[in-house]
C-alpha positions as semicolon CSV with decimal commas, in nm:
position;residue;x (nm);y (nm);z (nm)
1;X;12,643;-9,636;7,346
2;X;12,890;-9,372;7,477
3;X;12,750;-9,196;7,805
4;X;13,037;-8,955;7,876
5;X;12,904;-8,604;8,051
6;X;13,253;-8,470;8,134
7;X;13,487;-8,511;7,819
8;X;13,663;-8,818;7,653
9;X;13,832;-9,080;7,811
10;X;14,225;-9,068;7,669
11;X;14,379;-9,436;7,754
12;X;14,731;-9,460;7,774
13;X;14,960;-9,820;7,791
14;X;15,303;-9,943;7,751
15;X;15,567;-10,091;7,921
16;X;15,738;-10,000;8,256
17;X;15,956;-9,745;8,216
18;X;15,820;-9,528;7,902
19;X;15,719;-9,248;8,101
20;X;15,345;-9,325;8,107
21;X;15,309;-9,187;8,470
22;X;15,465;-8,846;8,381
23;X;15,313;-8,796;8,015
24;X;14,952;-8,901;8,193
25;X;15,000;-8,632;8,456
26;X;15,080;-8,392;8,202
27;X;14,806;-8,447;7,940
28;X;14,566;-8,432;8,212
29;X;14,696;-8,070;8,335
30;X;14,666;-7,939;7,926
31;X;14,328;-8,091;7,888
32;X;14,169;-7,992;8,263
33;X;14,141;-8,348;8,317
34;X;14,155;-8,614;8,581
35;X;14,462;-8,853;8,562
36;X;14,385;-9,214;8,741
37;X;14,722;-9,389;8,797
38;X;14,614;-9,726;8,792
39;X;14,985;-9,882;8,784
40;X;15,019;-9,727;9,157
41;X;14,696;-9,882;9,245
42;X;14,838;-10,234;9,161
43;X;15,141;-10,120;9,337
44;X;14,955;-9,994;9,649
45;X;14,762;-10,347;9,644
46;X;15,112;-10,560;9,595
47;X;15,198;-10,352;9,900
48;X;14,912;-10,446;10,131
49;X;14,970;-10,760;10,004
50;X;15,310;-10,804;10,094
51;X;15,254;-10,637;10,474
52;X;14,986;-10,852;10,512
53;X;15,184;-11,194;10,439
54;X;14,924;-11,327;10,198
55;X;15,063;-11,636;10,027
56;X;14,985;-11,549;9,634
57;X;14,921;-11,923;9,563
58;X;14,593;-11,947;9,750
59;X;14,324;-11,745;9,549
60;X;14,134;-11,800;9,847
61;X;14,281;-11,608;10,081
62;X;14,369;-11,353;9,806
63;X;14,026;-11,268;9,692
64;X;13,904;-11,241;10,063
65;X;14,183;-10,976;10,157
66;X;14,108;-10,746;9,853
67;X;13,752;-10,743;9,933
68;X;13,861;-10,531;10,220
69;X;14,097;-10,319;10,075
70;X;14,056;-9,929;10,030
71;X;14,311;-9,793;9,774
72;X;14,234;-9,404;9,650
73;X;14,428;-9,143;9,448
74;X;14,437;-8,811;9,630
75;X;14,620;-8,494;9,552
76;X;14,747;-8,256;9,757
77;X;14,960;-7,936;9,634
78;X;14,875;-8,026;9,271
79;X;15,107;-8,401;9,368
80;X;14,969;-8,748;9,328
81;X;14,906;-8,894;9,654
82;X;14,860;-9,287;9,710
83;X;14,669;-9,397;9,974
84;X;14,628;-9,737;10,053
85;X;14,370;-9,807;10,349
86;X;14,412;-9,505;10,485
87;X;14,794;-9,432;10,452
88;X;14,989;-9,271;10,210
89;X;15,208;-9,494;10,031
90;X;15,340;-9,268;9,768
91;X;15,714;-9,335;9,790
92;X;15,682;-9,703;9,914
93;X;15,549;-9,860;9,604
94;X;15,822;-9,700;9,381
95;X;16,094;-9,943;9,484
96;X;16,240;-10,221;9,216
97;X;16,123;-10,499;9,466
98;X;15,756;-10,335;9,460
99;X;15,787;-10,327;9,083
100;X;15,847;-10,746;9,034
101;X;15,541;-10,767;9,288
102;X;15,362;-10,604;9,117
103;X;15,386;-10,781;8,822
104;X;15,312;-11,091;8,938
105;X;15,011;-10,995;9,189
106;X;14,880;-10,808;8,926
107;X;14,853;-11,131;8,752
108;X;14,598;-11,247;8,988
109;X;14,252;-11,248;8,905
110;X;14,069;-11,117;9,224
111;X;14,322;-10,856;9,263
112;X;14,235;-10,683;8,908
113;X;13,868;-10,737;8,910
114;X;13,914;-10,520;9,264
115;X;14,080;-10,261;9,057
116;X;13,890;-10,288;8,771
117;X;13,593;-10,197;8,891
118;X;13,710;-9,932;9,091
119;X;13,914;-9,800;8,802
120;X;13,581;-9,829;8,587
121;X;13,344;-9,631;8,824
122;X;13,623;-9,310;8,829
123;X;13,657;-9,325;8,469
124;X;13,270;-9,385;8,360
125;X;13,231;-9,052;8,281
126;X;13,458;-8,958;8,097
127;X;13,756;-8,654;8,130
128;X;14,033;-8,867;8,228
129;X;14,326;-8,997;8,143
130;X;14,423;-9,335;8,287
131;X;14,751;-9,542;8,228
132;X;14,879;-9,887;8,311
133;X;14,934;-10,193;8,121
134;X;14,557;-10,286;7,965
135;X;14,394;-9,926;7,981
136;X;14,299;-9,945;7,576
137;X;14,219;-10,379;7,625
138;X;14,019;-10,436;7,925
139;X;13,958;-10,134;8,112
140;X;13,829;-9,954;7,876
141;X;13,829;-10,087;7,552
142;X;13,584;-9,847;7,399
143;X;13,788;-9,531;7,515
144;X;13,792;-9,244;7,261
145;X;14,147;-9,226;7,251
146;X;14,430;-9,482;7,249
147;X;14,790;-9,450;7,345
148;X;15,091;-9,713;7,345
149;X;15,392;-9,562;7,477
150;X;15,721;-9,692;7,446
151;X;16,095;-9,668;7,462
152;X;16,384;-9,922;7,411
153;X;16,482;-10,116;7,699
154;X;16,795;-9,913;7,703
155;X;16,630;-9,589;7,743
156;X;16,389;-9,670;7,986
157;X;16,640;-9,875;8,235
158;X;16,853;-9,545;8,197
159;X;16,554;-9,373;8,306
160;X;16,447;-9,610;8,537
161;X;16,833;-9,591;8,678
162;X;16,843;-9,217;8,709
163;X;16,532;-9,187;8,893
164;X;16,622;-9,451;9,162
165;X;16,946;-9,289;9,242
166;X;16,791;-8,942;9,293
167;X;16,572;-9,107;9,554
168;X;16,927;-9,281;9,715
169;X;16,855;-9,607;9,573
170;X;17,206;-9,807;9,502
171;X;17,133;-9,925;9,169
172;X;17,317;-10,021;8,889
173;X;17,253;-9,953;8,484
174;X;17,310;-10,330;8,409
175;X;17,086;-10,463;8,701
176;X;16,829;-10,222;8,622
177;X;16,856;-10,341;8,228
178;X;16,776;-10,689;8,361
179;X;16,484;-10,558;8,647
180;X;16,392;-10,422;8,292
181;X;16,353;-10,768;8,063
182;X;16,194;-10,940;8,338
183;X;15,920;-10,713;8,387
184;X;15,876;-10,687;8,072
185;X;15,823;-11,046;8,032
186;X;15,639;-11,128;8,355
187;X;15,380;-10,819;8,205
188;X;15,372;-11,005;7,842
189;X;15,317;-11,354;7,912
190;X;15,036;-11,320;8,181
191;X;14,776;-11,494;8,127
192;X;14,536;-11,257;8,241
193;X;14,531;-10,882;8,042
194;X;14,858;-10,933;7,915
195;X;15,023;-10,634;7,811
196;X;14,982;-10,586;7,435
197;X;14,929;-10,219;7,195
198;X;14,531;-10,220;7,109
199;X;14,470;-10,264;6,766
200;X;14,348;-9,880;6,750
201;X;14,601;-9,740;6,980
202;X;14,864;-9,441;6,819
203;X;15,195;-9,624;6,897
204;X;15,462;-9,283;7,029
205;X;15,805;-9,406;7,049
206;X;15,980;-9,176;7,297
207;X;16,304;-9,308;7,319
208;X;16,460;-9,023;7,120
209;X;16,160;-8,758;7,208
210;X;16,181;-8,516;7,489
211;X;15,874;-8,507;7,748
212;X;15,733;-8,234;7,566
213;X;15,783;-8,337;7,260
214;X;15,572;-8,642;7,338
215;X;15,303;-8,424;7,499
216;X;15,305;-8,217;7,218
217;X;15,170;-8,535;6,990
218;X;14,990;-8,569;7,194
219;X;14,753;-8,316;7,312
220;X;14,722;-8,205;6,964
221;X;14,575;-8,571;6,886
222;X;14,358;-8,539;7,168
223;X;14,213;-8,184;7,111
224;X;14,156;-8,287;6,755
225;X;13,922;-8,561;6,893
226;X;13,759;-8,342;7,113
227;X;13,674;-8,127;6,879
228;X;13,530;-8,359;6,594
229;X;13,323;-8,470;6,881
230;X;13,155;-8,183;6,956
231;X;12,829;-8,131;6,822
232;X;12,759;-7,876;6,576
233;X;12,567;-7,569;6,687
């Protein structure tokens, strides 16, 4: 039985690249809702991870190190802050080397029921839009409305490419193309939540679409929901 009090919850997935962080922040400004970026929460946990030494191969020691971590989503001047125990992380976790971590320690089972959970309590109820890889599968597979974005490989390593070399990054269009594929495939042959369109998710192709152009799609999709779900006076 659905027991959201604040509005629907809008889930959005797709691979890296397709501008899910950007189109998630800017649905959730239209609608007046909340946007929970769970790809930088895996990202902020690879992090730790990797500070912290953890060897990946023993579970163990895995699961007993993310029972102690504190990763939260803060915002200050309207921007998406990351903080990860206690420090911001923001601009740390967006580096290609953080992005193939994060793929594989997302893989790992005690490091996504951490985040599940966590992702599950902000998003109970309901006025949110979340984002990530298995929003519309396993986090919330009952959300109101479903989302896979998606560009060709070509279009988001281009993206991908541009936005690394505004930050200073020394990157290159083929290497990024290949950074690409890999996540790609690291993300769809997981065993655990691989990435994969729900079978009621609207599939938006926005390799040829402007930002607003996908927003546009949309927010009228969602507000169309909202309103057959409002109760008749």
């Amino acid at each position: 039985m659905n027991t959201r009090t604040d509005g629907i919850v809008i889930a959005i997935d797709g691979p890296s690249g397709a501008g899910k962080s950007t189109i998630a922040r800017l649905l959730a400004e239209r609608l007046g809702y909340i946007q929970i970026d769970t790809g930088a929460m895996y990202r902020a946990a690879a992090l730790l991870l990797s500070r912290a030494e953890i060897n990946l191969d023993n579970l163990a020691a895995v699961e007993q190190f993310c029972q102690n971590i504190d990763i939260r989503l803060e915002s200050d001047s309207g921007k998406q802050v990351v903080c990860a125990n206690g420090i911001d992380v923001t601009d740390q976790i967006r580096t290609p080397e953080m992005s193939l971590l994060t793929s594989r320690t997302s893989t790992l089972r005690p490091v996504r029921e951490a985040l599940l959970k966590s992702q599950q309590q902000m998003g109970r109820r309901g006025g949110v839009v979340l984002e990530g890889r298995d929003i519309g599968t396993v986090v919330f597979p009952d959300a109101e409305m479903k989302f896979y974005l998606s560009a060709t490989v070509e279009e988001r390593a281009r993206r991908r490419c541009e936005e690394l070399t505004c930050k200073g990054e020394k990157v290159t269009l083929d290497g990024t193309i290949a950074d690409v594929v890999e996540r790609d495939r690291q993300d769809s042959e997981r065993d655990i939540a691989p990435l994969r369109q729900a079978d009621d998710a609207i599939a938006v192709d926005s390799s040829r679409l402007s930002i607003e152009e996908v927003l546009t799609i949309m927010v009228t999709m969602c507000r169309n929901k909202i309103e057959a779900m409002e109760p008749l006076p």
